[in-house]
N, C-alpha and C positions, 0 to 999 in steps of 0.2 A: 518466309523471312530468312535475311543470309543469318548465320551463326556466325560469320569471322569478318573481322576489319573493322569493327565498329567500338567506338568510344565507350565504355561503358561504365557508368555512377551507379554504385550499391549502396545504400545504405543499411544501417547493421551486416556490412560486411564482414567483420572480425571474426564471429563467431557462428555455428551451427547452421541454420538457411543461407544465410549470407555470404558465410565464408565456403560453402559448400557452390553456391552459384559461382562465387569470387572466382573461385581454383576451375572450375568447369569453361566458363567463359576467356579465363586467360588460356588452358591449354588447348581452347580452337580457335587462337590465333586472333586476340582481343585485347584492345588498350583496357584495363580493368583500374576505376579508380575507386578503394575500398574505404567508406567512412564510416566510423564508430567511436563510441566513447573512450573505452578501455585501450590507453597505450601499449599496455605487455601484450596484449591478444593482437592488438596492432601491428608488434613486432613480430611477434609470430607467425603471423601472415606473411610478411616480408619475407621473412626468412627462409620460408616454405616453397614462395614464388617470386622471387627478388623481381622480376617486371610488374609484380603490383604495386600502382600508387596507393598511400595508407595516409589518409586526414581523419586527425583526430579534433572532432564535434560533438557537442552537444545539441540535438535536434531540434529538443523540448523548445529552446531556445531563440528568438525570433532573430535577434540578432549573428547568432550561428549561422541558421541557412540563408540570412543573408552572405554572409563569410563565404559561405561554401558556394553561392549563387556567382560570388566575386569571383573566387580565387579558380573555377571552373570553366572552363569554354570547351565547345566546339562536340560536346559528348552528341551519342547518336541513339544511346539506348539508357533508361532513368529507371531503376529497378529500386521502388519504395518495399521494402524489407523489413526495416529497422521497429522493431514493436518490444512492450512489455506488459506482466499482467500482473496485478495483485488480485488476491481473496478478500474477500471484504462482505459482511455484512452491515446492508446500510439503517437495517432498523435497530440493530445493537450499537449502529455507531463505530463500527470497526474501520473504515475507512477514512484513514490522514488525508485532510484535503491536498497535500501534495503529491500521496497516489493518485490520488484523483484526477487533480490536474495535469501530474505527469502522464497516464494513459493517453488523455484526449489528447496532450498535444505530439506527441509521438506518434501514435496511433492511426491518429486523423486528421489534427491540424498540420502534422509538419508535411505529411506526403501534397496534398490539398498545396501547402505553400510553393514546396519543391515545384511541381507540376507545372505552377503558373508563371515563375521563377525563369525555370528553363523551355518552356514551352516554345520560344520566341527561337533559340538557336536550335532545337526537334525539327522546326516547321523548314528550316533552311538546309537540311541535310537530305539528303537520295532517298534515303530508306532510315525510319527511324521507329521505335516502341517505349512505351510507357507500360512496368509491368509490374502492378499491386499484388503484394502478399495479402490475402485475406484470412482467412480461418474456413473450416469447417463451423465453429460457433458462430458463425457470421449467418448460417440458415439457422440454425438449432441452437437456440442457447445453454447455457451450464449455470445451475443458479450461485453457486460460489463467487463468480466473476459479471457481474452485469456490467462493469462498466468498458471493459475489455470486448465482449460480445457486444455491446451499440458499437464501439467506436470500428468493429471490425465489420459491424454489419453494414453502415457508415460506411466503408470502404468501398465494401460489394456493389452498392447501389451506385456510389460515387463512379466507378469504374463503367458502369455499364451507361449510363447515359454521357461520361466524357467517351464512349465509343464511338457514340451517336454525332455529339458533337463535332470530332475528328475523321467521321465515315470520310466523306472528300477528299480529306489530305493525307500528305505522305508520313503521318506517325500512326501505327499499328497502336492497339490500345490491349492488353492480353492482363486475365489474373490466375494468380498460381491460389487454389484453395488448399492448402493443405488441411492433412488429417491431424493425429497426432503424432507428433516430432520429438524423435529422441534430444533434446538440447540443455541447455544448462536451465530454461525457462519451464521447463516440462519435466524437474527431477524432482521426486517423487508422488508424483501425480500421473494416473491413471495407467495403463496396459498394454499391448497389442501397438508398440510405436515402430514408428517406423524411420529408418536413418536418414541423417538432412543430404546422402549422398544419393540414397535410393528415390527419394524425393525429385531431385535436381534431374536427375536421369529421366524421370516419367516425363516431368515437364520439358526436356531439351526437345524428344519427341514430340510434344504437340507445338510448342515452338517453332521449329524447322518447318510445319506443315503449318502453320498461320493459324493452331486452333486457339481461338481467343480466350474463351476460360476453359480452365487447366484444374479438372474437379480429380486431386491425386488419391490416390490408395484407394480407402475405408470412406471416402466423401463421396464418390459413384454410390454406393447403398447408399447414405445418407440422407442422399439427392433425393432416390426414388422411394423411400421411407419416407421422407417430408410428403415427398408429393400422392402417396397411394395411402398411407399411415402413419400422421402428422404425430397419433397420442404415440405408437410405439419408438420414432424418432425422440421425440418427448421423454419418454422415460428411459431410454438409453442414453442421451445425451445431460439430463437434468444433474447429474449430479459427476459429471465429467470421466462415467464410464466408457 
């Protein structure tokens, strides 16, 4: 896959994975167009890398990525990003149906929208990629957050038969798993993280060499823990150690 000359739509750009892709992608010579919620972190971005475009959206929103479906053409590469996670217990009742529903459609619903949205100007471009953030919880779940871990695992699955889908054509289909992410979404939860700059870096790597999923850090053991010793994944992941 080239790294430079290409269009490129982040979502939850602003901040942490995003804005870590955002900055990467713009200094190897890439139109970068960064959307997110928060206008100050929006600006901030600007101001860091004044050639990033910065659209402020709400995703959740069907009406938004309609907006953003509009107001966009000609991109060449759709990097679904943008995610959040609440704690919730569902038999205490802990969980506001509006986390709830914000998760899924963030999560899962908006990348799924995006996708089919701009698919149609992907398929007309030289060389193009579609590149889902998933999680590590996406094999291994954390029991604090189930609904975070379906909608991520949701992803994984998503991703890997829209590969299938697109084998024939000229859009690459790649996912980034990261492990755990030093970010504003990950403060004070769990240990051993790793910066969303060190992150970006693993992943330019498999990138540049066309490897489709992109299993970063601490998710390579992960992998091979699910796969040789599902209970010891289990118990290290269960409780978001």
């Amino acid at each position: 896959m080239q790294t430079t000359g290409h269009t490129v739509l982040i979502t939850g750009g602003a901040a942490g994975i995003g804005r870590a892709l955002a900055l990467r992608f713009a200094q190897a010579g890439n139109h970068v167009i960064a959307v997110g919620r928060d206008a100050h972190k929006l600006a901030e971005l600007k101001a860091t890398q004044p050639a990033i475009t910065t659209i402020q959206a709400d995703l959740a929103q069907a009406s938004e990525r309609q907006r953003l479906a509009e107001q966009v053409s000609n991109i060449s590469i759709l990097i679904n990003n943008a995610g959040v996670q609440y704690h919730g217990d569902l038999v205490e009742q802990q969980y506001a149906q509006v986390e709830r529903d914000q998760e899924i459609a963030i999560n899962l619903t908006a990348p799924i929208d995006l996708i089919q949205r701009f698919l149609p100007t992907l398929q007309q471009q030289p060389e193009a990629a579609i590149i889902n953030v998933s999680s590590g919880l996406a094999l291994v779940p954390k029991q604090q957050a189930p609904i975070y871990c379906a909608t991520k695992a949701g992803i994984h699955i998503f991703t890997k038969a829209l590969r299938w889908q697109l084998e024939q054509t000229r859009v690459r289909v790649f996912e980034i798993i990261p492990p755990l992410v030093d970010t504003a979404m990950t403060a004070g939860r769990g240990k051993g993280k790793i910066s969303p700059e060190a992150l970006v870096e693993e992943f330019w790597r498999g990138f540049s060499r066309d490897k489709y999923q992109l299993a970063i850090g601490k998710v390579k053991l992960l992998i091979q823990l699910q796969r040789f010793v599902p209970s010891v994944a289990d118990r290290l992941m269960r409780y978001g150690r």
